[in-house]
N, C-alpha and C positions, 0 to 999 in steps of 0.2 A: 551542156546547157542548151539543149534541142527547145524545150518549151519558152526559150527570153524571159526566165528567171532565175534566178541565183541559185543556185546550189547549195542545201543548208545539210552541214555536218555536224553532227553531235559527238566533242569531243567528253571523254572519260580519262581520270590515270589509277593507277591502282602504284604506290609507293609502297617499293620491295625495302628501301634502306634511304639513308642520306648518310654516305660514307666518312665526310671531312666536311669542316666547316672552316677554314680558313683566315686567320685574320690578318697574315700578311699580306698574303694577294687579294687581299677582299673577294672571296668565293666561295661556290659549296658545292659536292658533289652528290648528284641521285642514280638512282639506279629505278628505272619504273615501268609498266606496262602501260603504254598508249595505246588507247583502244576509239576507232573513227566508225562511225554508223552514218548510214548515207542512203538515200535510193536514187539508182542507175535507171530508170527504164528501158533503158537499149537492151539488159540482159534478163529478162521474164519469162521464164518458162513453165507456164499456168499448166498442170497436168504431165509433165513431159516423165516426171520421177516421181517415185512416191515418198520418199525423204523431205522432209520440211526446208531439208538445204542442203547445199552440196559444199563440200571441204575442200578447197585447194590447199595446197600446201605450198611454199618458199619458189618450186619451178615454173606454176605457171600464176602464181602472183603479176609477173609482168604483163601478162598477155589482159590484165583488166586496170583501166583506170582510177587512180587513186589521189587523193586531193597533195596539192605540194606542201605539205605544212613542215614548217621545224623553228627552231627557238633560237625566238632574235638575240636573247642575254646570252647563250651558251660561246664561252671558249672551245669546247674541246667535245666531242662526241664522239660514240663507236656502239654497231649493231653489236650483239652475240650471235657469232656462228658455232657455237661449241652446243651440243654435236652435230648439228643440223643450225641454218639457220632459225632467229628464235623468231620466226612470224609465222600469220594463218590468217586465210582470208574464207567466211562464209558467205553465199550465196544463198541469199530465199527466191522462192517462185514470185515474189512481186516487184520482185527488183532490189528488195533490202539488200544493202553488203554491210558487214562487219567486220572491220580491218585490226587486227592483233599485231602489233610487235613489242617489241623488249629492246629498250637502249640506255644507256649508260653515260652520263653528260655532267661537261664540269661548268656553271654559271655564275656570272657575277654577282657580286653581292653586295651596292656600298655598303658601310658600317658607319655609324657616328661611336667614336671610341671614349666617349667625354665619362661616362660613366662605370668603364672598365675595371676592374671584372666582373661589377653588376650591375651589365648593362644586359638591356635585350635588344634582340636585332630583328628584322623581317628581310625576308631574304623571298625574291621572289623569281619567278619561270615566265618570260613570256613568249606567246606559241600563237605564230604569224603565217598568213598566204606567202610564198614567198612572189609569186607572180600572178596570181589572180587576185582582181580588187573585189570590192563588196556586191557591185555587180554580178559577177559570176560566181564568188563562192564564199559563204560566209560561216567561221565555226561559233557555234556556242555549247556552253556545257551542256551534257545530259541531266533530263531533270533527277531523274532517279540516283541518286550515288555518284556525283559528277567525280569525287577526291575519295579514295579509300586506300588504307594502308596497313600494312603489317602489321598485327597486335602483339608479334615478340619487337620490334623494330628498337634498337638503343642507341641513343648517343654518349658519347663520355662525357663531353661536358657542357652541355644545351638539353634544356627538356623543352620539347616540344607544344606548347601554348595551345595553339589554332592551329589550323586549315581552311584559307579563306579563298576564292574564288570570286571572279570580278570578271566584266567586257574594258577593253580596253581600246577599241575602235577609235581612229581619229582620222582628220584629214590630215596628208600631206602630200609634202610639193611634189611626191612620186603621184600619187595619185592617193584612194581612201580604201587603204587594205585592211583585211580581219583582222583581230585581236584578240586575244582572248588569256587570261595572266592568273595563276596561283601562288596565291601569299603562305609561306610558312611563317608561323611568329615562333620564335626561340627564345629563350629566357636560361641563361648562363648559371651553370651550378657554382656556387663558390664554392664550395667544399676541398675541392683540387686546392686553391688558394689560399684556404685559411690553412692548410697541411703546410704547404709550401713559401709560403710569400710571409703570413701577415704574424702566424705564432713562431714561426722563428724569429723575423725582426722584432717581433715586441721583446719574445727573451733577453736579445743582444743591449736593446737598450735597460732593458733592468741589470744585465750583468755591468753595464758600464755605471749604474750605479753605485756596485761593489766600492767604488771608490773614494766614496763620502766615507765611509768605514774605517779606511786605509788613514795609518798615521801621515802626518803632512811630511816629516821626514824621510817616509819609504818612497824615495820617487822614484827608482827605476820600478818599483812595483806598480804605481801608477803609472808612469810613463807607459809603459807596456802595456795596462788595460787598458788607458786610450787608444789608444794606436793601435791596437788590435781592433775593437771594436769599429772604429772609424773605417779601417781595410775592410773588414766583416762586412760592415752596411754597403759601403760602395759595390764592393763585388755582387751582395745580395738585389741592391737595386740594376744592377747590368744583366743578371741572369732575369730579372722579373721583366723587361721593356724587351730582351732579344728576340722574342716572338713576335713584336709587336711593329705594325709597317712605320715609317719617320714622320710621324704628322705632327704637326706644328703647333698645336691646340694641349691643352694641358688635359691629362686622365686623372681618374680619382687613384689609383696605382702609386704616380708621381703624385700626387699631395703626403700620401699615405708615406712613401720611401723618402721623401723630403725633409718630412715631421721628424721621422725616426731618425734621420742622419743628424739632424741638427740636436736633438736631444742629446748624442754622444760626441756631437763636438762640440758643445758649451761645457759638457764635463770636463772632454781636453782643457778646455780655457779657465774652467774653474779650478781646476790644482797650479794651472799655472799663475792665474793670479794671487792664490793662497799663499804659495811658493814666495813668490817675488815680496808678499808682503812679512812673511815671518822671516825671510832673509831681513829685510829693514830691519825689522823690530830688532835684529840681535845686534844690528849692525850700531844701530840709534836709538838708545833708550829713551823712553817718552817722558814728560816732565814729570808725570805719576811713579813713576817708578825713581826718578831722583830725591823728590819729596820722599819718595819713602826711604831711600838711603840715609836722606837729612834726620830724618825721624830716628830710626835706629842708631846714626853716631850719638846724639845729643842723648839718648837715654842711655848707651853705654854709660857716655860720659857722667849723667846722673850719678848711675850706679856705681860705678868708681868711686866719685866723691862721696855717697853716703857708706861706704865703706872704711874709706881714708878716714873721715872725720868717729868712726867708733874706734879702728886702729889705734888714732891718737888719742883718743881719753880714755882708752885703755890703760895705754904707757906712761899717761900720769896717772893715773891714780894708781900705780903700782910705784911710779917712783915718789910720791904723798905718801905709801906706807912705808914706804922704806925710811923714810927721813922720821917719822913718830917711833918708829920699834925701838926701845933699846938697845943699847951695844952690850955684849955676852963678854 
């Protein structure tokens, strides 16, 4: 900063991959080329070569001044040295430098889960002075193609929305350092999940169906599809939340695994109250069913008597002819 004004760098990235997207530990991993454009005037050497620029390579990178930049979200970072370190620094005759490297970084990422598993996330990089303030050196994107990326690049299971790009400069109590921040927007494929999660639970709850079918006498047959099914959902819903970090707030996942358990445990309850009540019925016959008892003896008994009474005028009037016949 010879001239007492700021240093302005033109930051670029070029996104080789985004490896893991994380929702336990709320994070995501990139792998990407950082590319810094800057002019030095200390280092101009107008005619000296006839090359538009000169190539250093990884050895004497140190020996030229390079802005401090690195990323205030990132947990975890590391260059590539395989096989050579993965950096290159050019040199123009007007002082332009062009700084290359490749590095690999795992960064934060909150998540609101309210909507899970379709939910979409933004997940963002921010890339700070670590000790010069705005003052002395300031980054912003380059205009031309600040965010470019791999056109095989996949995720398993996020598709890639946007790519947004923003300044994010502020003052603080440290003082008012650069910023400069890239938004990925993601948007979560269900497909995984409806494989996984949502058509086998709905199966489980139509097999626990099966049991409206079932005679009310077969109860270890029902017994058993309850209680199978009931164990089913439970395990089903433990396997679907174990990726998922402890957060207090309800997801669309749990209403979904909730609905389903409870289907299959009102069927538990609805044999067992069928049960309890056709035990009564056998046990206590209802006043309908005595009326109809009373019905039945009284028309026995009808029929009896209109039997009895042709019986006996039968028997006279055979013992009437007996008494007019002649004696032989």
């Amino acid at each position: 900063n010879l001239s007492g004004t700021a240093t302005n760098v033109d930051v670029a990235l070029y996104i080789n991959s985004i490896d893991s997207i994380s929702e336990t530990t709320m994070d995501f991993s990139i792998n990407a080329f950082v590319i810094q454009e800057w002019v030095d005037p200390r280092i101009q050497f107008f005619g000296l070569i006839d090359a538009p620029y000169l190539e250093l390579d990884s050895k004497l990178i140190d020996d030229v001044w390079v802005p401090d930049l690195y990323f205030a979200n990132e947990k975890k970072a590391s260059f590539h040295t395989v096989t050579v370190p993965n950096k290159m620094l050019h040199l123009y005759s007007n002082g332009r430098v062009v700084y290359r490297l490749r590095v690999s970084l795992t960064a934060t990422c909150p998540m609101q889960l309210q909507s899970y598993p379709m939910d979409a996330q933004v997940c963002s990089l921010y890339i700070q002075s670590f000790a010069y303030s705005t003052n002395s050196l300031q980054f912003s994107w380059r205009e031309k193609d600040p965010i470019r990326q791999n056109k095989f690049m996949e995720l398993p299971q996020f598709e890639l929305k946007n790519i947004q790009h923003k300044n994010c400069s502020e003052d603080r109590d440290q003082g008012n350092f650069t910023c400069i921040a890239v938004d990925f927007y993601l948007q979560r494929n269900i497909g995984f999940y409806m494989i996984q999660i949502y058509v086998p639970s709905m199966l489980v709850v139509l097999l626990s169906w099966v049991s409206f079918w079932l005679n009310v006498d077969a109860v270890p047959a029902r017994i058993s599809l309850g209680i199978l099914t009931v164990l089913t959902m439970t395990t089903q819903k433990s396997m679907a939340v174990s990726s998922l970090p402890k957060v207090s707030y309800i997801k669309a996942i749990d209403v979904w695994m909730a609905a389903c358990l409870s289907f299959v445990f009102v069927v538990l309850l609805e044999f067992a109250l069928v049960n309890v009540l056709d035990r009564r019925q056998i046990k206590k016959p209802s006043k309908y069913n005595a009326v109809a008892e009373g019905e039945e003896k009284m028309q026995l008994q009808v029929t009896t008597t209109f039997w009895s009474n042709i019986f006996i005028d039968l028997r006279a009037y055979f013992v009437y002819s007996n008494l007019k016949r002649p004696y032989l």
